[in-house]
C-alpha positions as CSV (number, residue, x, y, z in Angstrom):
1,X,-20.4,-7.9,4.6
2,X,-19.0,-7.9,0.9
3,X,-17.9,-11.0,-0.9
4,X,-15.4,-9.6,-2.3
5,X,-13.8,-6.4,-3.4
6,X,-10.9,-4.9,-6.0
7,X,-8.9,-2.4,-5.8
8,X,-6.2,-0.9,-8.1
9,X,-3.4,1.8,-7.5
10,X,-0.4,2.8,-8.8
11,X,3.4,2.8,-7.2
12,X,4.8,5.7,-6.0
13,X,8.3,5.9,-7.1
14,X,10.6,8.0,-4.7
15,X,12.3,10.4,-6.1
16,X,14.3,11.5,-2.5
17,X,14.2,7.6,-0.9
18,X,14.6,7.5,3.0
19,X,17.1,5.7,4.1
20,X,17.1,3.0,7.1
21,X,13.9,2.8,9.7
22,X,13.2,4.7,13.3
23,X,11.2,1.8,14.6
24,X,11.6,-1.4,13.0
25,X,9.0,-2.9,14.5
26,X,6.0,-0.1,13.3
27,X,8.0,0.3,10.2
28,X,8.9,4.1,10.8
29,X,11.1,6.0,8.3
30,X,14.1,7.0,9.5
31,X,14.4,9.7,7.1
32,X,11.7,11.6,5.1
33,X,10.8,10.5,1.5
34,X,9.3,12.1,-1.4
35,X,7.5,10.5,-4.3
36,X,5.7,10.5,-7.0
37,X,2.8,8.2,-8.1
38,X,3.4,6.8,-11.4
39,X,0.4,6.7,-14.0
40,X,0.3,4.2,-16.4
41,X,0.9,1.1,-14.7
42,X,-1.3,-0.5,-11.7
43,X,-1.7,-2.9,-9.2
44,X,-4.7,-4.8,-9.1
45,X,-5.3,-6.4,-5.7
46,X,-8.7,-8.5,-4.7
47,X,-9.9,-9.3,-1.4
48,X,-12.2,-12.0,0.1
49,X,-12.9,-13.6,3.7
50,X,-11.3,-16.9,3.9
51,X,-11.1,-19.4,6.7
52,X,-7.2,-18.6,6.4
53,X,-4.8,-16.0,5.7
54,X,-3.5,-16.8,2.0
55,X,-1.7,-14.1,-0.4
56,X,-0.9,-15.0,-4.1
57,X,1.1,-12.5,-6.3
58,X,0.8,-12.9,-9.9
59,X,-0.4,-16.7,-9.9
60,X,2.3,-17.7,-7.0
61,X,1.4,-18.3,-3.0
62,X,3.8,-15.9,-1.1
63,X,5.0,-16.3,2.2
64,X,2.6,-14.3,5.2
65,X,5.5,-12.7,7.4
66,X,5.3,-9.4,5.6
67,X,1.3,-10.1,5.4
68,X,0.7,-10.2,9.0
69,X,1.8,-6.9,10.5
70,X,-1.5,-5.0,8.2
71,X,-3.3,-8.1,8.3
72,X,-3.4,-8.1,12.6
73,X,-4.0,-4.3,12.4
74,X,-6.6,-4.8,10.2
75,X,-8.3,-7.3,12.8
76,X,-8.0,-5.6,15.6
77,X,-9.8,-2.2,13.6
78,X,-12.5,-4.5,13.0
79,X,-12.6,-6.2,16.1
80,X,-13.2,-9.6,14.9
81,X,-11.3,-12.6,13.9
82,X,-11.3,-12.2,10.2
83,X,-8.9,-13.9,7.5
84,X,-8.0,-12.8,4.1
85,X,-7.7,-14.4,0.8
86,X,-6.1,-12.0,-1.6
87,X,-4.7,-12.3,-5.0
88,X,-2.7,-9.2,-6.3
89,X,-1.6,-8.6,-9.9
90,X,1.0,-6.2,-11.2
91,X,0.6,-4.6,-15.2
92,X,4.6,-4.1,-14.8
93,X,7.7,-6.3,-13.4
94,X,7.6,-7.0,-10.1
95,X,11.2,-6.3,-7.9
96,X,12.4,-4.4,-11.0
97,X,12.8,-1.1,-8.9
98,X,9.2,-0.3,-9.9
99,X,7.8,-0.2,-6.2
100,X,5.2,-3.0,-6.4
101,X,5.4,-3.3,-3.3
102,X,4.0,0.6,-2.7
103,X,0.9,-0.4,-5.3
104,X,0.2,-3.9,-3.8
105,X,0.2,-3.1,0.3
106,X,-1.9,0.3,-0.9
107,X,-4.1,-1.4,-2.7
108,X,-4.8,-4.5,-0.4
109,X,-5.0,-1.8,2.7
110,X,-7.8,0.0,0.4
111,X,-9.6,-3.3,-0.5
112,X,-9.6,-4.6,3.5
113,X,-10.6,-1.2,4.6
114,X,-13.9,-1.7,2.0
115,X,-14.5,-6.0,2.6
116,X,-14.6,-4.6,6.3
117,X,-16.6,-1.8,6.0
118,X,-14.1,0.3,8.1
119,X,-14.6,3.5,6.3
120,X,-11.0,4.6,7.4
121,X,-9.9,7.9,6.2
122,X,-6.9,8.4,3.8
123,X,-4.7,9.6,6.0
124,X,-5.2,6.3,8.5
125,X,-5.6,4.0,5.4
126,X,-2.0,5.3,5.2
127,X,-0.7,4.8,7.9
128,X,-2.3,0.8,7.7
129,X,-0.3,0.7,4.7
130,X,2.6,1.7,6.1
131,X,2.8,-1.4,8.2
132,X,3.7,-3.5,5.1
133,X,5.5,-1.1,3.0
134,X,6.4,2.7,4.3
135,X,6.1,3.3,0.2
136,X,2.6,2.6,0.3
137,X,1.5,4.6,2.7
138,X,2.7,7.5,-0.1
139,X,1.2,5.0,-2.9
140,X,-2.8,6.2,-1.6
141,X,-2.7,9.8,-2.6
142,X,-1.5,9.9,-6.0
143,X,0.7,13.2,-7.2
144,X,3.4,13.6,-4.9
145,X,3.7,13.0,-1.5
146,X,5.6,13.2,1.7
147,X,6.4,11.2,4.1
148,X,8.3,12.3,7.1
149,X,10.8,11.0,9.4
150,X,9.0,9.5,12.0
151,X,6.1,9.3,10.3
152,X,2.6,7.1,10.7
153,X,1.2,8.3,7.5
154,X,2.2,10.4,4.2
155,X,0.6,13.0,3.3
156,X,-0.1,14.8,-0.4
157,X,1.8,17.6,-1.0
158,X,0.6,18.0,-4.9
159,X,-2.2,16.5,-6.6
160,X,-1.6,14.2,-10.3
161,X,-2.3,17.3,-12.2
162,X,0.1,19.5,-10.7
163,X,3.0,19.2,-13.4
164,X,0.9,18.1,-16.4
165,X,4.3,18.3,-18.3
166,X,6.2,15.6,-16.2
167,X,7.0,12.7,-18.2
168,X,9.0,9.5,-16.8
169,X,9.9,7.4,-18.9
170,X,10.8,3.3,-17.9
């Protein structure tokens, strides 16, 4: 098993936001969303096998409850008792309507996946993601994506270099 792995992504900002969720409890979008991955700016999010679960966002301990949800899924694709240490980094403001939260449950879903040798595919690396932020689960495929009502996992509907001319400006 690795001793530890990064991973880096970028937020996908939605440009039609769904509104309100189907199923709290699996974190299912009520409405469908469409977004676009913004280049520029990143997450950087590294992993490693712990005794205990432990999640630090730019230098400060945060609390597990959102965590856990990915965390237990993550477990119980691995079939083993495994605990994560993970330390997560954003190159941009955090809760300034920037949709960390897309970049950082994308990336930590991607670096999991890899310390656990999963191998999942993007679409079910998506839908994993999904679990801690429905944002994220667009946040994996970079361009612009989809995600439905309803929906486990998003899916690309245009790749980065679809609208070369697209600028957005923050």
């Amino acid at each position: 098993m690795t001793q530890e792995v990064r991973c880096r992504t970028s937020p996908s900002l939605a440009l039609v936001k769904y509104w309100g969720k189907k199923d709290i409890r699996k974190n299912l979008p009520a409405t469908p969303s469409l977004a676009v991955t913004l280049g520029g700016v990143q997450t950087e999010t590294r992993v490693r096998i712990a005794d205990k679960d432990e999640v630090r966002l730019n230098g400060e301990t945060v609390a597990l409850e959102r965590y856990a949800p990915l965390f237990d899924a993550m477990r119980r694709a691995a079939d083993r008792k495994v605990y994560f240490q993970v330390e997560s980094r954003n190159d941009f403001p955090s809760s300034a309507g920037l949709a960390s939260s897309s970049s950082g449950f994308a990336a930590l879903t991607v670096a999991c996946d890899r310390i656990l040798g999963l191998g999942l595919l993007p679409a079910q690396l998506s839908a994993f993601a999904r679990r801690g932020s429905a944002s994220a689960a667009r946040s994996l495929f970079g361009g612009f994506t989809l995600l439905p009502a309803g929906g486990f996992a998003a899916q690309q509907l245009y790749g980065p270099d679809y609208w070369p001319e697209l600028r957005i400006v923050i």
